[in-house]
C-alpha positions as CSV (number, residue, x, y, z in Angstrom):
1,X,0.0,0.0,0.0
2,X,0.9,3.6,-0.7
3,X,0.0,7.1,-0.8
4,X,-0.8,9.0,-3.6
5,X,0.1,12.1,-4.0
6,X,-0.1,14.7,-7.1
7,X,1.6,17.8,-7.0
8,X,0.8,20.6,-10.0
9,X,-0.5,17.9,-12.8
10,X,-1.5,19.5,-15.9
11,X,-2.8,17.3,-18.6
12,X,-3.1,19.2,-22.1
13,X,-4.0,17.3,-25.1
14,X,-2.9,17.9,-29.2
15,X,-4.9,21.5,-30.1
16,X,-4.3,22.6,-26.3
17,X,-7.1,21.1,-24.8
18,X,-7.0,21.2,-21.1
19,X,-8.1,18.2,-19.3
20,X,-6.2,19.0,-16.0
21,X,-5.2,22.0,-14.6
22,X,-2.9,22.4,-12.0
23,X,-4.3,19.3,-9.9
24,X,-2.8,19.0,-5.9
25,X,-4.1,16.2,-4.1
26,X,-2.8,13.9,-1.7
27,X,-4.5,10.3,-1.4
28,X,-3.6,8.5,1.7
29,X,-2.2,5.5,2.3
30,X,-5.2,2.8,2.6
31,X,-7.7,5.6,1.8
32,X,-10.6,5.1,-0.3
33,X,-11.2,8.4,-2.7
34,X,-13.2,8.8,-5.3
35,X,-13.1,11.1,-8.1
36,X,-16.6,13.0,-8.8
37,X,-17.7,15.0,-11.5
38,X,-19.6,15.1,-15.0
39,X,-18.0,13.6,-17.7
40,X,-15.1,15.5,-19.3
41,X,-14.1,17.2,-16.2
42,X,-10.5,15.8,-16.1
43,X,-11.0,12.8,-14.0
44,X,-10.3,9.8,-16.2
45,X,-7.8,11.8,-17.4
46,X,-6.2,11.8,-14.2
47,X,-6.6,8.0,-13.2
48,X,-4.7,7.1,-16.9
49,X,-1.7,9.5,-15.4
50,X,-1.5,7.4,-12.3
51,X,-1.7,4.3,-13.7
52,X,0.9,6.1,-16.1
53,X,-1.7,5.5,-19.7
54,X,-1.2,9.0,-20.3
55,X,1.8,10.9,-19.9
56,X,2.1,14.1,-17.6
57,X,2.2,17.4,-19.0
58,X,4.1,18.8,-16.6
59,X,4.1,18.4,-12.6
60,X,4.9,15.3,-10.2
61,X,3.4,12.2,-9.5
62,X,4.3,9.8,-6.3
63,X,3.5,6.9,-5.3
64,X,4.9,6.0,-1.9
65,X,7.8,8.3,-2.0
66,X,9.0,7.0,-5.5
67,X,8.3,10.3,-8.7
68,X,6.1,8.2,-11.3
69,X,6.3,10.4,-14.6
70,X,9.0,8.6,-16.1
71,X,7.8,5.0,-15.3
72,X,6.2,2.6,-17.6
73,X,3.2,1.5,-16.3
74,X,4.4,-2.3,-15.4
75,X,6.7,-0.5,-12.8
76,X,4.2,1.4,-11.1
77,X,2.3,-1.4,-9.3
78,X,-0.9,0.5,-9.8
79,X,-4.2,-1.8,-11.3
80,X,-6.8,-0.4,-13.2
81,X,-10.2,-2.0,-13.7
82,X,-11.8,-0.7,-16.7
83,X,-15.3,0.5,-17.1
84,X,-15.7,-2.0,-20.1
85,X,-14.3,-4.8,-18.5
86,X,-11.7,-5.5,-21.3
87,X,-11.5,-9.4,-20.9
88,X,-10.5,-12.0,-23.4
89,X,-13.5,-13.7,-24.6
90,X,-11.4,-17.1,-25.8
91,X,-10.1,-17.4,-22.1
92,X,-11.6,-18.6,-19.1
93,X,-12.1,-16.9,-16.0
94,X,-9.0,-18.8,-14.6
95,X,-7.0,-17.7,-17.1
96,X,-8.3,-14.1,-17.8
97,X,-7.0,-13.4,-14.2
98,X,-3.9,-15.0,-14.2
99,X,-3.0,-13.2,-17.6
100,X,-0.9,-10.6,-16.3
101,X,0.9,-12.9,-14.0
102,X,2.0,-15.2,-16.9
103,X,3.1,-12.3,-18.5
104,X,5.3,-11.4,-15.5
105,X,6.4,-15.1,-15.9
106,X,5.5,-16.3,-12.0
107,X,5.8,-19.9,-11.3
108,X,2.5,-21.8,-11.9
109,X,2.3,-22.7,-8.1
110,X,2.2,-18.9,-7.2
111,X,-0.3,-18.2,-9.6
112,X,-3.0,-20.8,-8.6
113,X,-2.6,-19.7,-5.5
114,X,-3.4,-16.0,-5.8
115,X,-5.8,-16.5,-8.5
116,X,-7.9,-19.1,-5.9
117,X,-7.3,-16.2,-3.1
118,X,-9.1,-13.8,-5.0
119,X,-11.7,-15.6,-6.7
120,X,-12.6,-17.0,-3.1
121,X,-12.6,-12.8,-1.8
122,X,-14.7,-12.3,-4.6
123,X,-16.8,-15.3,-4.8
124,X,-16.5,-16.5,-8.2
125,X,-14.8,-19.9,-7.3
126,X,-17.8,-21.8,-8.8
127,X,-17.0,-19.8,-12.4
128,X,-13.4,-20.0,-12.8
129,X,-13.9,-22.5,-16.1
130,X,-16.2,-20.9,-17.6
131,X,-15.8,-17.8,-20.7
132,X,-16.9,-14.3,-20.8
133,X,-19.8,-14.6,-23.2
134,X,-21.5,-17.5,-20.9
135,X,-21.5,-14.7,-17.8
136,X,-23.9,-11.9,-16.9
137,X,-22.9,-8.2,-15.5
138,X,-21.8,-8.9,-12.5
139,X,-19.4,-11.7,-13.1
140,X,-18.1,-10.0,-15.6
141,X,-17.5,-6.6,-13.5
142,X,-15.7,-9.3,-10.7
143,X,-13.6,-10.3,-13.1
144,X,-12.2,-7.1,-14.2
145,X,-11.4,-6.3,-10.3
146,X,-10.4,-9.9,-9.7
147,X,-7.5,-9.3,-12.7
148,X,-6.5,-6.2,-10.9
149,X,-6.6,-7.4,-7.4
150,X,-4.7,-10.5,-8.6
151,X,-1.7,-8.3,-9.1
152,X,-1.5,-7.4,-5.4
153,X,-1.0,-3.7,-6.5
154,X,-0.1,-0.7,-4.0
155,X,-2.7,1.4,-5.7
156,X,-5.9,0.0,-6.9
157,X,-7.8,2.1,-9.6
158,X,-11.8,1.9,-10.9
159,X,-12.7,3.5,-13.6
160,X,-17.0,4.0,-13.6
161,X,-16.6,0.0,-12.9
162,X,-20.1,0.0,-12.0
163,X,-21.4,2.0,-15.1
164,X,-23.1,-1.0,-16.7
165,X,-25.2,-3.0,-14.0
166,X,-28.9,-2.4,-14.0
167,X,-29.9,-0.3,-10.6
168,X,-30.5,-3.4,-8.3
169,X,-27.1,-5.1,-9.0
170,X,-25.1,-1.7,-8.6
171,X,-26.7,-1.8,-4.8
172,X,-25.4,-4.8,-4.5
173,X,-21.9,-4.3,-6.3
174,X,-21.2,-1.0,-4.2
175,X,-21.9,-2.9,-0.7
176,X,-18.9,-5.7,-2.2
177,X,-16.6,-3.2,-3.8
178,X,-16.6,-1.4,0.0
179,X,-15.8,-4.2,2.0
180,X,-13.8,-5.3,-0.5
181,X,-11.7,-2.5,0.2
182,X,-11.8,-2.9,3.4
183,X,-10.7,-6.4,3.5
184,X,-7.7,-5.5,1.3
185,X,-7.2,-2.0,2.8
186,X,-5.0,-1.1,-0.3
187,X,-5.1,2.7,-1.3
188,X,-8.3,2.9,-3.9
189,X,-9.5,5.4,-6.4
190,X,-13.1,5.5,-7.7
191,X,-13.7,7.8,-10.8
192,X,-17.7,8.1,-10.8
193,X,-19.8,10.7,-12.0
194,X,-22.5,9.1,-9.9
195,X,-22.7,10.9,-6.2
196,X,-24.5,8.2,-4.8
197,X,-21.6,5.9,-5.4
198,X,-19.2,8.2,-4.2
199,X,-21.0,8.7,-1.2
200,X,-22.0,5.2,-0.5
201,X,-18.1,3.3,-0.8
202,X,-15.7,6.3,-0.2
203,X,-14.4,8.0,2.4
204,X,-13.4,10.8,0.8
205,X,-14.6,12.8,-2.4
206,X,-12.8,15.6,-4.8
207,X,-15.1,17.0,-6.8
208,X,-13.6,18.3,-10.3
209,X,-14.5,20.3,-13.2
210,X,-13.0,21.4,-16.5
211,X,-10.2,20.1,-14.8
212,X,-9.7,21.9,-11.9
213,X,-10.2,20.0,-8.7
214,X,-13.0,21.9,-7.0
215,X,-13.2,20.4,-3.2
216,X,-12.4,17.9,-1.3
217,X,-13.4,16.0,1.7
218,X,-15.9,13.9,3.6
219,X,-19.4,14.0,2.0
220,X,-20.7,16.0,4.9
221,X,-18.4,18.4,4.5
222,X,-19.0,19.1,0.9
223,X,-23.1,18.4,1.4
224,X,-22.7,21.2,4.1
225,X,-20.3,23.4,2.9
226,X,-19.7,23.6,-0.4
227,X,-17.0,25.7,-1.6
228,X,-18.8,27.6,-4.4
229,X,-22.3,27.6,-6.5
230,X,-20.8,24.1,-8.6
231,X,-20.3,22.0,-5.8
232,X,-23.4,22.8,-4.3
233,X,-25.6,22.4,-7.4
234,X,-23.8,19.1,-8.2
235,X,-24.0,17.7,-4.8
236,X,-27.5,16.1,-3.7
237,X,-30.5,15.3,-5.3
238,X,-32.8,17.1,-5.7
239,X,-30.2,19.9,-6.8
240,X,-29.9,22.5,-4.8
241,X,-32.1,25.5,-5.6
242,X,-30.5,29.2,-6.4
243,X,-31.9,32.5,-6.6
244,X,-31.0,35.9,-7.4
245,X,-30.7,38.2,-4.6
246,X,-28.8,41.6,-4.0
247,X,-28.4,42.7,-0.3
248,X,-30.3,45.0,1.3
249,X,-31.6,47.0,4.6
250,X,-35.0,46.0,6.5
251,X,-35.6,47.8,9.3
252,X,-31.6,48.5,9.8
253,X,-30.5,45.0,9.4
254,X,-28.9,43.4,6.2
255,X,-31.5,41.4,4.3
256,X,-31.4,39.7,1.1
257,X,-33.9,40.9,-1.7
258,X,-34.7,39.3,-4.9
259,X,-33.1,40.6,-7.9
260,X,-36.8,40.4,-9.6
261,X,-38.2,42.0,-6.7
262,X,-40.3,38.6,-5.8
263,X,-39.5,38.0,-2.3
264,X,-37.4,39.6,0.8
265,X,-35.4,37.3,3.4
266,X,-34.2,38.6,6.7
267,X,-31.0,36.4,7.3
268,X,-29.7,34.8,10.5
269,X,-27.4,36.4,12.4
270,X,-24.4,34.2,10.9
271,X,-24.9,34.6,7.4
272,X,-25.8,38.5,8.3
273,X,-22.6,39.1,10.1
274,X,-20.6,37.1,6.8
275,X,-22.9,39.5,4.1
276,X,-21.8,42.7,6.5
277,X,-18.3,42.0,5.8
278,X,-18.5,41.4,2.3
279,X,-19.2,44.3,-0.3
280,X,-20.7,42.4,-3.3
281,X,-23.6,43.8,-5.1
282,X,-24.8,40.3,-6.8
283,X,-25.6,37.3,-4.7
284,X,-27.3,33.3,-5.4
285,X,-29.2,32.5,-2.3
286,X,-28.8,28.7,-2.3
287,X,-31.1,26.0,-0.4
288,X,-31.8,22.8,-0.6
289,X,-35.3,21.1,-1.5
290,X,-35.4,19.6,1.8
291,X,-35.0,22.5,3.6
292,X,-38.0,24.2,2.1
293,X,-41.4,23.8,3.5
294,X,-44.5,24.0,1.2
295,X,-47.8,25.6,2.3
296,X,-51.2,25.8,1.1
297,X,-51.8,28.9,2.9
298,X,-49.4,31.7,4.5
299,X,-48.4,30.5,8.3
300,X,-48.6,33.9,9.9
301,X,-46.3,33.2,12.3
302,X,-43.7,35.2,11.1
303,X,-41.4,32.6,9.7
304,X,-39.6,33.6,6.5
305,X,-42.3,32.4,3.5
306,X,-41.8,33.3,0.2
307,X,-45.5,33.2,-2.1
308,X,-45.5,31.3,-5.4
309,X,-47.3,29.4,-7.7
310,X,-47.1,25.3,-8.7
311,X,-45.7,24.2,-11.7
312,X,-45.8,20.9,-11.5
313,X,-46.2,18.6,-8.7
314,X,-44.9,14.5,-8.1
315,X,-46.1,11.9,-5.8
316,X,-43.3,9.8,-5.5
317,X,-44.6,7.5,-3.0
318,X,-42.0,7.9,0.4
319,X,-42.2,11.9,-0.8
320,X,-43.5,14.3,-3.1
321,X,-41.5,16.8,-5.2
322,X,-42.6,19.8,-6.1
323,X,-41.7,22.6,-8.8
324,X,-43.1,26.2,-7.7
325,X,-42.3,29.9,-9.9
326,X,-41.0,32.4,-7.4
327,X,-41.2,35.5,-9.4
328,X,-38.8,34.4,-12.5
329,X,-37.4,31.7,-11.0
330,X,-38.3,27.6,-10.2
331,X,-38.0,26.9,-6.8
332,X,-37.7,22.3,-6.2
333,X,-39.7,21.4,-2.8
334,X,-39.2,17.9,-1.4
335,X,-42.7,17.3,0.4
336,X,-44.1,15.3,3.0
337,X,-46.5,12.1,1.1
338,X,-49.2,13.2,2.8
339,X,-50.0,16.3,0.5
340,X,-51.0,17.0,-3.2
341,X,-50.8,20.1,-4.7
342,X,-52.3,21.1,-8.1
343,X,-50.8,23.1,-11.1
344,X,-51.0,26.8,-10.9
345,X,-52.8,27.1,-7.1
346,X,-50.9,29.3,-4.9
347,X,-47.9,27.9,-2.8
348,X,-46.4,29.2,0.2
349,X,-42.8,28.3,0.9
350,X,-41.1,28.5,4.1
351,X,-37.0,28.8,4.1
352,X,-35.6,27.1,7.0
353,X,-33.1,30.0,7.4
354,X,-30.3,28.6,9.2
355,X,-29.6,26.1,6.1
356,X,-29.4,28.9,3.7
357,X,-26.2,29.4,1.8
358,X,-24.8,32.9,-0.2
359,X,-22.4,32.4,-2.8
360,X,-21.2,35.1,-5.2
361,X,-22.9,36.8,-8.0
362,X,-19.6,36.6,-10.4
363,X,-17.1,34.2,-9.3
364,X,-19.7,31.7,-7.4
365,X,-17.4,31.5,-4.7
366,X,-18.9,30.4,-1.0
367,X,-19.1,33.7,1.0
């Protein structure tokens, strides 16, 4: 095992196409990262560099305390299961996994061995003499990691190895792939555009786009406190809803107001005390759809509601979703099952205030 640790990659393809941009990142020794973000944001890009399938523009890679960019990939120790699966459909399963170790030329006795190991960890013993085409998803996807695993690498690599199993058996696959790791407790690295994997197996998440790494850390951290507008839109689901606002003063406190004039909201003392110190003319008010509350009819209490209109409205059995117009603007509401709301009635919606988030008008940076 060994930590990973990129210091100011850049990746620029033929015509100057960036694909990475000045990537630092330091993946710990037995840690289990994944790489998030929508496709073409740099992060395949960046597992072929480790692995060492595409060469470094310029910067430093490590693995362990050993610099990688000159290496051929057979001298890294890094495996890569492919998305694909890439097996060999004339071979067997035996003999698909042992294919890199007869290639390395270790003894026959040393192969059996480690091929039975894995095929055991992975529980495919039953399949070993059987060929690719006779196999469904999920064998094949164990095969592909068997292969990788077989090598005993320091590093082990997945590249959206989950991309192609229908929605039950990726449940399934991401509870294995975890304990997997776990079991092996080698240093791992997921690329996924999918946040629910991310979330579900690793223990750590960078988030990347047009090739610049955009946060990392646990999910919480990132669910909670995004660093700017694109980590916060791309995290959770429901996406996170975003408004127009410019500050203002009600009745000598800061305020936000609604660029469109369609609502007012007095902030929280917090968030109030951040705005005070910032002088920014444009702001996004950001909240989740779980953090709004939908109304048939104006509380009175004195909470902060903002009045709008349904759009549409989705019984999804275990919750409801619902789309509402807020002046120019579609405001996503995550409701309780046990209410219906038709298309075009009036809709009150209550912001639970101390989940609010202000990013900036320009640069979508995190006040």
């Amino acid at each position: 095992m060994a930590e990973v640790r990129l210091d100011h990659i850049h990746k620029t393809y033929k015509g100057g196409v960036k694909a990475v941009v000045d990537l630092n990142l330091i993946i710990n020794d037995g840690e289990f990262l994944a790489l998030l973000g929508p496709s073409g944001c740099g992060k395949t890009s960046t597992l072929r560099m480790i692995v060492g399938l595409e060469e470094i523009t310029s910067g430093d890679l490590f693995i362990g305390n050993r610099r990688m960019n000159d290496l051929e990939p057979s001298e890294r120790n890094a495996a890569l299961a492919f998305e694909t699966y890439a097996l060999y459909p004339p071979l067997t399963v035996h003999d698909n996994i042992a294919f890199c170790l007869r290639a390395r030329q270790v003894p026959q006795a040393e192969i059996r061995r480690r091929v039975h190991e894995v095929a055991e960890m992975l529980e495919i013993t039953d399949i070993l003499g059987r060929k690719p085409a006779e196999l469904g998803g999920g064998q094949k996807q164990r095969i592909s990691l068997a292969r990788a695993l077989v090598r005993e690498p320091d590093v082990f690599l997945m590249d959206e190895p989950l991309s192609h199993l229908d929605a039950a058996l990726r449940a399934h696959m991401r509870v294995e792939l975890k304990r997997l790791q776990a079991r092996t407790g080698r240093t791992t690295v997921l690329v996924t555009h999918d946040q629910l994997e991310a979330v579900a197996m690793a223990e750590r998440v960078a988030v990347m786009n047009f090739g610049v790494l955009q946060q990392v850390g646990t999910f919480d951290e990132i669910y909670n406190h995004p660093a700017n507008e694109f980590v916060a839109g791309f995290i959770g689901e429901p996406p996170m809803n975003f408004l127009d606002c410019e500050p203002a003063s009600q009745n000598g406190e800061t305020s936000l107001r609604a660029s469109d004039g369609s609502f007012s909201v007095k902030l929280p003392g917090e968030l109030r005390s951040k705005l005070d110190k910032q002088t920014v003319s444009k702001l996004r008010l950001g909240i989740r759809p779980i953090d709004v509350i939908a109304s048939h009819q104006a509380s009175g209490n004195g909470v902060v509601e903002i009045a709008g209109q349904v759009y549409t409205y989705e019984s999804l059995g275990e919750e409801g979703q619902l789309a509402a117009h807020v002046g120019g603007s579609e405001v996503l509401v995550v409701t309780s099952p046990d209410v219906a709301f038709e298309r075009s009635q009036p809709v009150w919606l209550q912001l639970r205030t101390h989940r609010i988030h202000l990013f900036h008008g320009d640069t979508g940076a995190a006040l």
